[in-house]
N, C-alpha and C positions, 0 to 999 in steps of 0.2 A: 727920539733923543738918544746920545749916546750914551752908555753905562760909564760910571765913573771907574778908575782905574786904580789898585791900591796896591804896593808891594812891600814888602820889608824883607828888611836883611840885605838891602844889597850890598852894601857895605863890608868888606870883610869876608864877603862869603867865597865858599870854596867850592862848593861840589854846586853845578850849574844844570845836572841830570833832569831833575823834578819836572821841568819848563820843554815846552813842545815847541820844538825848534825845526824851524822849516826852511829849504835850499835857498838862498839867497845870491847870493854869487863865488865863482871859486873857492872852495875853501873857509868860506862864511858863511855861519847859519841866522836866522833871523827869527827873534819871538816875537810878533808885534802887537805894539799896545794900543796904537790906531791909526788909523786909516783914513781921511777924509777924501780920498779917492781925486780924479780930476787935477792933478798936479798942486794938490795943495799939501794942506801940513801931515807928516809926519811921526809919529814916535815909537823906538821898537828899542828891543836890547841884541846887539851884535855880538857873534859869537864867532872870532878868527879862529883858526885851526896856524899852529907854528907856520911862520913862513908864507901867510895869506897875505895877498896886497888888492891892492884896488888903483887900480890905471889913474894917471892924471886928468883929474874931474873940475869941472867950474860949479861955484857955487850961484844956482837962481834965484838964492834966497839966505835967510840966517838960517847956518847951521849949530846946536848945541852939542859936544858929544864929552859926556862925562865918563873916563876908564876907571871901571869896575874891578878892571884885577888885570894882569900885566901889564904891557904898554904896548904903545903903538909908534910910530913916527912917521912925520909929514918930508922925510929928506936931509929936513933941517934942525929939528928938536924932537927928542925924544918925550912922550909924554906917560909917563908912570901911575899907575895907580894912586887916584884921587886929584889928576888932572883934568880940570877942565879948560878943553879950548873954545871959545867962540868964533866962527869963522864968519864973513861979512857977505855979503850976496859980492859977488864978481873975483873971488879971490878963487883961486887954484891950488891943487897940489896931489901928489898921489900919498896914498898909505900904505905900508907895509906894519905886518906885527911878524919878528921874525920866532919871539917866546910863543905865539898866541897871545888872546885877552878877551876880555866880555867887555862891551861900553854899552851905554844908551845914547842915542842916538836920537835929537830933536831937529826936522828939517821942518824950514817952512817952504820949501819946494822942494821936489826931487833934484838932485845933479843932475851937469849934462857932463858925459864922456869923452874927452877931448880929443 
């Protein structure tokens, strides 16, 4: 059975050091908070570097991702610290964060990279 998962402070918080944060893709690091392996669900906290994107991806499932501290944008809307988007299975879009940001991130599948 898996361990249940507890953070605080994430909210407001500044200095994101503390947390073992491991290579993810370009520019993003990823701490994660589980794993159910087999292209199922999801959840980790993201950590862009200024300037990091992520290629125009489809969603195979419900994405949640809550920004933690700068923003991000999908092209079209910028989303700021204390935005959450929910994205829907079949919808698309790339990301860029050109400040950097930290988000959590709930997939209930992995993306595909389009």
């Amino acid at each position: 059975m898996p361990e249940a998962v507890s953070l605080d402070g994430l909210i407001g918080r500044t200095n994101w050091d503390d947390m073992q944060w491991d290579a993810f893709r370009p520019g993003i690091r990823v701490h994660w908070l589980y794993r159910t392996g087999a292209g199922g669900a999801e959840a980790a906290l993201l950590r862009y570097d200024p300037g990091a994107t992520v290629p125009l991806h489809e969603h195979l499932g419900w994405e949640h991702i809550l920004v933690l501290r700068g923003s991000q944008s999908d092209g079209t809307t910028r989303y700021k610290e204390g935005a959450l988007l929910i994205s829907p299975p079949g919808s698309r879009h790339a990301i860029a964060s050109p400040e950097g940001c930290v988000v959590l991130a709930i997939w209930q599948h992995p993306v595909r990279i389009v």
